[in-house]
mmCIF file of the C-alpha atoms, coordinates in Angstrom:
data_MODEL
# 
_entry.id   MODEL 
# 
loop_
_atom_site.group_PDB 
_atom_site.id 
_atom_site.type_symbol 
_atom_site.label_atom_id 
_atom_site.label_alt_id 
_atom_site.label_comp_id 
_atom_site.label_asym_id 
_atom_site.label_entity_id 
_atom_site.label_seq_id 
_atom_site.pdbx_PDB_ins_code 
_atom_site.Cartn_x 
_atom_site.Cartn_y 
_atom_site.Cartn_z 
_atom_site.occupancy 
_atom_site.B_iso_or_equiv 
_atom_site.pdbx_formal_charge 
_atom_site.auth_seq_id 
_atom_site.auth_comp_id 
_atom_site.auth_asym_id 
_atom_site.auth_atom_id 
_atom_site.pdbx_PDB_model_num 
ATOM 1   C CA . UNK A 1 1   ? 0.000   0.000  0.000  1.00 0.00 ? 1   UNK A CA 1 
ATOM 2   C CA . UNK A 1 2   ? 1.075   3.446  -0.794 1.00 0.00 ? 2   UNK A CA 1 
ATOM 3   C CA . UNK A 1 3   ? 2.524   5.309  2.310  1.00 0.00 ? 3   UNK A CA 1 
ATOM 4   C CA . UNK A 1 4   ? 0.202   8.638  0.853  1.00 0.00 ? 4   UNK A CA 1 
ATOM 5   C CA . UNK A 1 5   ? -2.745  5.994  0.968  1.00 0.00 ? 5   UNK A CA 1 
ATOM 6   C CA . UNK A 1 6   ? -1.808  5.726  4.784  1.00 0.00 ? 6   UNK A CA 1 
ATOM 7   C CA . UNK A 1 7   ? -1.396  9.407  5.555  1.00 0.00 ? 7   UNK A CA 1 
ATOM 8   C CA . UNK A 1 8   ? -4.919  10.404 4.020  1.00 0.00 ? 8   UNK A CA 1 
ATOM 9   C CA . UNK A 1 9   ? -6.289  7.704  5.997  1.00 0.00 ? 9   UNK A CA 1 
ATOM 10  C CA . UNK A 1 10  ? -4.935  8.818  9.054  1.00 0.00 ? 10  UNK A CA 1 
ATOM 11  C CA . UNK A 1 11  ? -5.920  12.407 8.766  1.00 0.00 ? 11  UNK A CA 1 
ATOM 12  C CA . UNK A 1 12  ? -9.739  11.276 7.303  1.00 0.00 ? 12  UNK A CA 1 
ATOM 13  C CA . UNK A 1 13  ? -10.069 9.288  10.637 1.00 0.00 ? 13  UNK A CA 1 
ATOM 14  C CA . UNK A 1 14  ? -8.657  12.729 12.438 1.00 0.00 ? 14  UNK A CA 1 
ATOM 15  C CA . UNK A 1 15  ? -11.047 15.337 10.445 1.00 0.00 ? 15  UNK A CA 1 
ATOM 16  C CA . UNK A 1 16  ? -13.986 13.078 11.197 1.00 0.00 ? 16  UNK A CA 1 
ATOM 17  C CA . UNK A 1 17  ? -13.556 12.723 14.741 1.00 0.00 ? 17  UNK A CA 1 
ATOM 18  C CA . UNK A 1 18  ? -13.018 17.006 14.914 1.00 0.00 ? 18  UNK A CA 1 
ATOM 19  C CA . UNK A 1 19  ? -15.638 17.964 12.566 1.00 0.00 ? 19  UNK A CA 1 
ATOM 20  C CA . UNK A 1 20  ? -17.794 14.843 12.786 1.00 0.00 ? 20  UNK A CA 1 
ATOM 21  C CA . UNK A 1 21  ? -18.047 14.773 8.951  1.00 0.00 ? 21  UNK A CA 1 
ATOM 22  C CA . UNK A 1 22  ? -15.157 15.611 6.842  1.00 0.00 ? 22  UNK A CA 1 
ATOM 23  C CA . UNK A 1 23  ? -16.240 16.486 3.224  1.00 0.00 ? 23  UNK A CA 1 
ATOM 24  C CA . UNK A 1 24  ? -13.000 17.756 1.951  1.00 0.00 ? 24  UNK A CA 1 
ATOM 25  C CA . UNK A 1 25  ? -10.223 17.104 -0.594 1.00 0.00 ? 25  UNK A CA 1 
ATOM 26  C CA . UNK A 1 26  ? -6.844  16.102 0.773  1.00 0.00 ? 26  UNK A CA 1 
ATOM 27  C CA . UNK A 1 27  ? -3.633  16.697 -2.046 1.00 0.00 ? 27  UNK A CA 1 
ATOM 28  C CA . UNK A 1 28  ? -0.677  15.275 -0.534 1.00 0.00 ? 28  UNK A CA 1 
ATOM 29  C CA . UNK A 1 29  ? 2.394   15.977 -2.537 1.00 0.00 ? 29  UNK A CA 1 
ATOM 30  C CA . UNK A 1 30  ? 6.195   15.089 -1.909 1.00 0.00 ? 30  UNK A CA 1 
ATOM 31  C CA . UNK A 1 31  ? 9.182   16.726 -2.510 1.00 0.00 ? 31  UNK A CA 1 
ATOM 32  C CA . UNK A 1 32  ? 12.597  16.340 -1.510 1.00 0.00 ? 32  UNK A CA 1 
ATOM 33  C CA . UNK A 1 33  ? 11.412  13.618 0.777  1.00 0.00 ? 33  UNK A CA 1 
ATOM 34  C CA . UNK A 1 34  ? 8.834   16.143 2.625  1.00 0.00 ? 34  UNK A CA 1 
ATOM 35  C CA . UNK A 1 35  ? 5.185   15.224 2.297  1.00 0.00 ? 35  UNK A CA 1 
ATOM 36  C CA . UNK A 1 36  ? 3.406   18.244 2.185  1.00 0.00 ? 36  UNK A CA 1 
ATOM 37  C CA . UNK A 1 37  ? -0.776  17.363 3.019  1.00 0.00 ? 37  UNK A CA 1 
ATOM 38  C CA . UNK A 1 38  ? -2.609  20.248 2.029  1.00 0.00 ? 38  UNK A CA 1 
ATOM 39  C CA . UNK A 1 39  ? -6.542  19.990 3.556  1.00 0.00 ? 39  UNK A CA 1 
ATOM 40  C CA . UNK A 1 40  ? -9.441  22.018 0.897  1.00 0.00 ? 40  UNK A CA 1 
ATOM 41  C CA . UNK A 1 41  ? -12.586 22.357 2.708  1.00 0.00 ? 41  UNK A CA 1 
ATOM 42  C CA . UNK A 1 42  ? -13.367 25.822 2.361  1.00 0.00 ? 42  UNK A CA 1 
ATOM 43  C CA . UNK A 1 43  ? -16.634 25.367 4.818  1.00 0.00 ? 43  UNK A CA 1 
ATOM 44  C CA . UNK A 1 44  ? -13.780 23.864 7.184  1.00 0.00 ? 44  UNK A CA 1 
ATOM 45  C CA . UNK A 1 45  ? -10.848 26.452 6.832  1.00 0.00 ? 45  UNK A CA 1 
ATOM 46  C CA . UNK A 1 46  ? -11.612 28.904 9.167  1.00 0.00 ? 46  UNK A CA 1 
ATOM 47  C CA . UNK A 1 47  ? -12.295 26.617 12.068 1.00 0.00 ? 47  UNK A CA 1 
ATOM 48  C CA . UNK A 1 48  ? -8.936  23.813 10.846 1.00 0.00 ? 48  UNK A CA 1 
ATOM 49  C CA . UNK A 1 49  ? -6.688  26.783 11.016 1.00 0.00 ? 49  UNK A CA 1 
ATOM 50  C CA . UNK A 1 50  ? -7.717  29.027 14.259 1.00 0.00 ? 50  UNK A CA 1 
ATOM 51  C CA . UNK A 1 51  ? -6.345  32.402 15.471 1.00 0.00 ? 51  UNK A CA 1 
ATOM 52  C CA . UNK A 1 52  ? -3.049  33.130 14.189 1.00 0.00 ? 52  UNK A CA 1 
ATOM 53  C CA . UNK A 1 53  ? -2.877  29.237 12.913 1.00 0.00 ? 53  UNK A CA 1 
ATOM 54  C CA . UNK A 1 54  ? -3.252  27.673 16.111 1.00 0.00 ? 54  UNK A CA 1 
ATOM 55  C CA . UNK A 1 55  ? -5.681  25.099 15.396 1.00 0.00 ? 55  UNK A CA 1 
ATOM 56  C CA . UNK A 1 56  ? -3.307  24.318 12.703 1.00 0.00 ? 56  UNK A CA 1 
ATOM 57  C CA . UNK A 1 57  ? -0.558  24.005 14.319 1.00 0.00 ? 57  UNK A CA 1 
ATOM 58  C CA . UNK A 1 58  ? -2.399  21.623 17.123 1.00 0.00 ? 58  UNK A CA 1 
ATOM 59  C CA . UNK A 1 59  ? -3.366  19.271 14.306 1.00 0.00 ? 59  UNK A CA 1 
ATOM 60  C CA . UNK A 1 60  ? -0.472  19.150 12.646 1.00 0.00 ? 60  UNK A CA 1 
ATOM 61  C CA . UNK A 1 61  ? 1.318   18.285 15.918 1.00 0.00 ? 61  UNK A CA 1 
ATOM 62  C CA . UNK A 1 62  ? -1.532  15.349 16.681 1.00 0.00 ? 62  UNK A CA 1 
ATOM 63  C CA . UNK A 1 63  ? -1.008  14.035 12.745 1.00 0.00 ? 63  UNK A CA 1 
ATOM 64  C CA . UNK A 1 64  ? 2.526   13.908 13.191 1.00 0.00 ? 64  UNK A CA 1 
ATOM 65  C CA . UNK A 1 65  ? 2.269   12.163 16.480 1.00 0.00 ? 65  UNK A CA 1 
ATOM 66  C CA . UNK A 1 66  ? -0.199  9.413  14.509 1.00 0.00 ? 66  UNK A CA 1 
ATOM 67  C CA . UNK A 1 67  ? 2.206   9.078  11.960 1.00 0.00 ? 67  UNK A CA 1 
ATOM 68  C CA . UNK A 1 68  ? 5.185   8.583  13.418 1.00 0.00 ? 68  UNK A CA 1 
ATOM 69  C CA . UNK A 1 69  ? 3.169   5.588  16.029 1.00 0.00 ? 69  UNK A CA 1 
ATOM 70  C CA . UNK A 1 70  ? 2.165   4.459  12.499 1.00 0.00 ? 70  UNK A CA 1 
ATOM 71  C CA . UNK A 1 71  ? 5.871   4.421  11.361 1.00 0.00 ? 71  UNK A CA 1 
ATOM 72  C CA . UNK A 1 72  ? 8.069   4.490  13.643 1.00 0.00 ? 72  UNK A CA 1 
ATOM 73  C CA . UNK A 1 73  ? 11.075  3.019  11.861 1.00 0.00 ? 73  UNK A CA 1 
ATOM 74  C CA . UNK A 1 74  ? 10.572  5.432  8.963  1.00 0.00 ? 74  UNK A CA 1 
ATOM 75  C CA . UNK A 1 75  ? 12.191  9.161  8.823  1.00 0.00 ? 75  UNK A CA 1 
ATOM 76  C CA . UNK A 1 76  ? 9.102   11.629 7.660  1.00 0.00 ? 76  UNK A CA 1 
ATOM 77  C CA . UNK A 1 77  ? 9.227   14.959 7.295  1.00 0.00 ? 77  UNK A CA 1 
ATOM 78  C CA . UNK A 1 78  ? 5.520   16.286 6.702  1.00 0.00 ? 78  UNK A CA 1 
ATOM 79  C CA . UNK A 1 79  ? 3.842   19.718 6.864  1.00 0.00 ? 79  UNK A CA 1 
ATOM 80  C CA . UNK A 1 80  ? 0.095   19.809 7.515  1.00 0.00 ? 80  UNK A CA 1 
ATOM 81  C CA . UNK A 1 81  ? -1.786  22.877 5.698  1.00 0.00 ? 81  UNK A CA 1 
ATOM 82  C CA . UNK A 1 82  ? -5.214  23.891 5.054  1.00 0.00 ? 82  UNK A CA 1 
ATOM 83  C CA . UNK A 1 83  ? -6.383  25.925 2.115  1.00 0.00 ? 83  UNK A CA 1 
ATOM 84  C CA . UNK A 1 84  ? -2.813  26.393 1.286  1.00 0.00 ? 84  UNK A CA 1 
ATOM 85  C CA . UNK A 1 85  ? -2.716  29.092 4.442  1.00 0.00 ? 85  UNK A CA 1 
ATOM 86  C CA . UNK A 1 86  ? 0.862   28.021 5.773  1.00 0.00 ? 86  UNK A CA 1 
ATOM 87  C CA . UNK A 1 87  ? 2.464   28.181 2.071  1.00 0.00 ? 87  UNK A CA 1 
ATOM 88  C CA . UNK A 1 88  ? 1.032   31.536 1.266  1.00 0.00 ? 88  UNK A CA 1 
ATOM 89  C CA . UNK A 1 89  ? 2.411   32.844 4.907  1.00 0.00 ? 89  UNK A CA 1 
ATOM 90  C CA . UNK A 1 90  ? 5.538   30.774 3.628  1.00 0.00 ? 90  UNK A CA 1 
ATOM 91  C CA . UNK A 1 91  ? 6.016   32.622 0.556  1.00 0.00 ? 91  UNK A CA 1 
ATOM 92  C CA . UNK A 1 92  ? 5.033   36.185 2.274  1.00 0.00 ? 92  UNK A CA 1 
ATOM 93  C CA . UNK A 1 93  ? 7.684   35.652 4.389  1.00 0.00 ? 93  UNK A CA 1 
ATOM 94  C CA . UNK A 1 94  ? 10.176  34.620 1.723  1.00 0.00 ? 94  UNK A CA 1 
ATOM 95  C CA . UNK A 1 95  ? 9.086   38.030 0.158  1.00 0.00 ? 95  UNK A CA 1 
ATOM 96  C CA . UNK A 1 96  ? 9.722   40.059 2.678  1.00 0.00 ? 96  UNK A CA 1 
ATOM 97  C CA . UNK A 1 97  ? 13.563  38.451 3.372  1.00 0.00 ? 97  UNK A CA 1 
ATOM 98  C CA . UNK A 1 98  ? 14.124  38.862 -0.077 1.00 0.00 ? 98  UNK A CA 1 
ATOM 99  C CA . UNK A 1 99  ? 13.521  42.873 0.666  1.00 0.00 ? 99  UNK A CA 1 
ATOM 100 C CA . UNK A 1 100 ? 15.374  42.552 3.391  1.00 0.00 ? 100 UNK A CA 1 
ATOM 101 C CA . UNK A 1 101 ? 18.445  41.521 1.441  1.00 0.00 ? 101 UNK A CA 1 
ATOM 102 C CA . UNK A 1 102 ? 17.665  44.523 -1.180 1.00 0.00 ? 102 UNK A CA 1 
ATOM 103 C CA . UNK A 1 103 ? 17.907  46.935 1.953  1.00 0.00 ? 103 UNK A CA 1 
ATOM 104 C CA . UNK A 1 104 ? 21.037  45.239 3.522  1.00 0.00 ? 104 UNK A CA 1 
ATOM 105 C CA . UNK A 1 105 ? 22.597  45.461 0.047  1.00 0.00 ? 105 UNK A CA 1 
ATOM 106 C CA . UNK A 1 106 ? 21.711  49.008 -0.431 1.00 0.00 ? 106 UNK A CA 1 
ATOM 107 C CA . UNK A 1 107 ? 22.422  50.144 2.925  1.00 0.00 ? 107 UNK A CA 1 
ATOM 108 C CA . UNK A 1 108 ? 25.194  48.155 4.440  1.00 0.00 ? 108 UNK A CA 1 
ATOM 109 C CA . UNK A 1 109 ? 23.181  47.706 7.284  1.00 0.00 ? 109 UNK A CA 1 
ATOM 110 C CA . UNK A 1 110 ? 21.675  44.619 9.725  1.00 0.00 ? 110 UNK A CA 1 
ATOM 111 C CA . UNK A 1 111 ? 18.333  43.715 9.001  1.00 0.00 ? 111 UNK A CA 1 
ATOM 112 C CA . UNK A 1 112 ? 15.717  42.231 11.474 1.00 0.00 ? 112 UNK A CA 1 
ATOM 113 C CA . UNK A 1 113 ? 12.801  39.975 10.886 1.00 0.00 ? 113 UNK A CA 1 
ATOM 114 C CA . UNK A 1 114 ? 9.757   40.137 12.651 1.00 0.00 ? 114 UNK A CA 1 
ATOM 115 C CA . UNK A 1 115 ? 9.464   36.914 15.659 1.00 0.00 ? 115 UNK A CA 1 
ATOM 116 C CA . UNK A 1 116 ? 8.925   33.908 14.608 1.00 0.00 ? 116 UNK A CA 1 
ATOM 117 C CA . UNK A 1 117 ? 8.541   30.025 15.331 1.00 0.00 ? 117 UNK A CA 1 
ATOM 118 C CA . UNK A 1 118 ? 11.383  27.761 14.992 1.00 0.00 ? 118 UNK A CA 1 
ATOM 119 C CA . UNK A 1 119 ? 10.112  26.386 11.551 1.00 0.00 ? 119 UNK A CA 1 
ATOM 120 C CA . UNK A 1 120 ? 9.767   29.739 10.135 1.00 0.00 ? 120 UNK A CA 1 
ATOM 121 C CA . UNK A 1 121 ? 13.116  31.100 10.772 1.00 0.00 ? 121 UNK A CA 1 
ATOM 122 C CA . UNK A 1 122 ? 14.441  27.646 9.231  1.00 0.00 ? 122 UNK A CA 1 
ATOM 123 C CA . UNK A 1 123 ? 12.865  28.035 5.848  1.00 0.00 ? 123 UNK A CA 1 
ATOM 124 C CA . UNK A 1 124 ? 14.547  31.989 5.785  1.00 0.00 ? 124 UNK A CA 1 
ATOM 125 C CA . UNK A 1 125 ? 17.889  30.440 6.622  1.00 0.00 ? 125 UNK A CA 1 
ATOM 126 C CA . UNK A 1 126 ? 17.478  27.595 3.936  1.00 0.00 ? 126 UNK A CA 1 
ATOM 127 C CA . UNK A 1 127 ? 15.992  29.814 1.309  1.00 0.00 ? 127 UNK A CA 1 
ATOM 128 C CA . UNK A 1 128 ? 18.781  32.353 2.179  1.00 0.00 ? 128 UNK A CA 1 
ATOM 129 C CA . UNK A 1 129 ? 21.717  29.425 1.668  1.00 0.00 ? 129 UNK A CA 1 
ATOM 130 C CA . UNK A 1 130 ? 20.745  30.002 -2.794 1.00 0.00 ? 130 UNK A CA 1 
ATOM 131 C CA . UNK A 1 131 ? 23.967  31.053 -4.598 1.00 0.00 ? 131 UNK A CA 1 
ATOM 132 C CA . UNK A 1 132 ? 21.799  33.853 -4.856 1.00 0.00 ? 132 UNK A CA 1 
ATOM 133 C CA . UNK A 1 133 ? 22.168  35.154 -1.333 1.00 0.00 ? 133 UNK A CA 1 
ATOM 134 C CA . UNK A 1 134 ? 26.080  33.826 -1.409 1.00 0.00 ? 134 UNK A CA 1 
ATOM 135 C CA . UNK A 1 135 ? 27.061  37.179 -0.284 1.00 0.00 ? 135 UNK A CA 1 
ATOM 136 C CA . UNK A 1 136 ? 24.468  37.263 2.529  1.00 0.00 ? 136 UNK A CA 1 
ATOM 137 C CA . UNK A 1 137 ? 24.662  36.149 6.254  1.00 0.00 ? 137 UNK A CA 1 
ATOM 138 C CA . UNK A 1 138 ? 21.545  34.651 8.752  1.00 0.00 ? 138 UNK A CA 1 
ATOM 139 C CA . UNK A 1 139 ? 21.242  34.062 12.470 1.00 0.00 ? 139 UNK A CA 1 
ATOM 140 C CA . UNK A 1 140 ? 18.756  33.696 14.727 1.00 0.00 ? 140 UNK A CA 1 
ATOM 141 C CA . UNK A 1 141 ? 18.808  36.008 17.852 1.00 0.00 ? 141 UNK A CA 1 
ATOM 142 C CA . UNK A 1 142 ? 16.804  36.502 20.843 1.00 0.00 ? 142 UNK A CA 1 
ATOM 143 C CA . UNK A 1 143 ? 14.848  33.856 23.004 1.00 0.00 ? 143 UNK A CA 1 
ATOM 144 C CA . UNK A 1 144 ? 11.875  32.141 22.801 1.00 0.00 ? 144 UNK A CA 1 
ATOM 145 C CA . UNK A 1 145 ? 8.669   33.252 20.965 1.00 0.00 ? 145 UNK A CA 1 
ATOM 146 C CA . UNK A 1 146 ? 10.983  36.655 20.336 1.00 0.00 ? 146 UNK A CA 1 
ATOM 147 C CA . UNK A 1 147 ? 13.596  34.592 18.205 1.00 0.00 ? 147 UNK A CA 1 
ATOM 148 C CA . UNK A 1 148 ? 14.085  36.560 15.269 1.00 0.00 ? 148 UNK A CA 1 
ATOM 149 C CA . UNK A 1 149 ? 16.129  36.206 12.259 1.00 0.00 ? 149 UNK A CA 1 
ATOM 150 C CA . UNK A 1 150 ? 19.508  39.044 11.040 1.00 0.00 ? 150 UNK A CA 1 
ATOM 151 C CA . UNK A 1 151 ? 20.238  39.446 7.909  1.00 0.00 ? 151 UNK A CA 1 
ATOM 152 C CA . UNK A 1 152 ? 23.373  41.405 7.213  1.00 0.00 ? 152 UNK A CA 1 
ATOM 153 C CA . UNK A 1 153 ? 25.931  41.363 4.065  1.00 0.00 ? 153 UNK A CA 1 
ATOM 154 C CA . UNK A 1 154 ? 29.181  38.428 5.002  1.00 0.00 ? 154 UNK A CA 1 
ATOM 155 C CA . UNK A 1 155 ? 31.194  41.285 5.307  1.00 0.00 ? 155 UNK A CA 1 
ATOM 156 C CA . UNK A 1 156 ? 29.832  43.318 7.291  1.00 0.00 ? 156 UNK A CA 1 
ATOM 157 C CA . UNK A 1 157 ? 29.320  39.952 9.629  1.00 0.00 ? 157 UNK A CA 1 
# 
């Protein structure tokens, strides 16, 4: 059986038990061994993803927790989204480093992010690592929920 097969499964059983009846679409695609499961049930979306993404972030934490008890010899890296609400916050985000790296260019000057979760700060270091960015410097400063990511030219670093 398909591992994909197994994942929608799992997250049917999940939905139903939440919402009592699930009526939505679930795509999951993979890249780069990450699964990304992206929920469409517009009725749903406001309710799956909460203040903020809360709700969101509680299911994805309870799929991932029935996943891995479903396979626990196996290595997956998954992201759980609804309506496609964490990529577009994803690619916002990606924007706005991207201007960031315009102004530290321009300026010779430190830039700071906004706080964010772990995750989040991850995918601006990664996306920052292009050959692109070669000439550009990341780190995460702060503690906890005020984490936030630099960006500054190498040399200036």
């Amino acid at each position: 059986m398909d591992i994909k097969n197994d994942f929608e499964d799992i997250l049917r059983e999940l939905l139903n038990k939440a919402l009592r009846t699930f009526t939505g679409k679930i795509e999951i695609t993979e890249e780069n061994e990450t699964y990304r499961v992206n929920i469409i049930s517009p009725e749903d979306s406001a309710v799956l993803i909460g203040y903020h993404g809360e709700t969101l972030q509680a299911l994805q934490h309870i799929y991932k927790t029935l996943i891995f008890r479903k396979f626990p010899d196996k290595k997956i890296s998954l992201t759980l989204d609804i309506d496609n609400y964490k990529k577009a916050h994803e690619d916002s985000l990606i924007q706005l480093a991207e201007r960031k790296v315009s102004l530290a260019r321009k300026n010779n000057q430190t830039q700071i992010m906004p706080p964010m979760p772990a995750y989040m700060r991850r995918l601006i270091h990664m996306h920052l690592l292009q050959e692109q960015f070669s000439d550009i410097a990341t780190e995460s400063v702060g503690e906890g929920e005020s984490r936030q990511v630099t960006i500054k030219l190498k040399d200036a670093a």
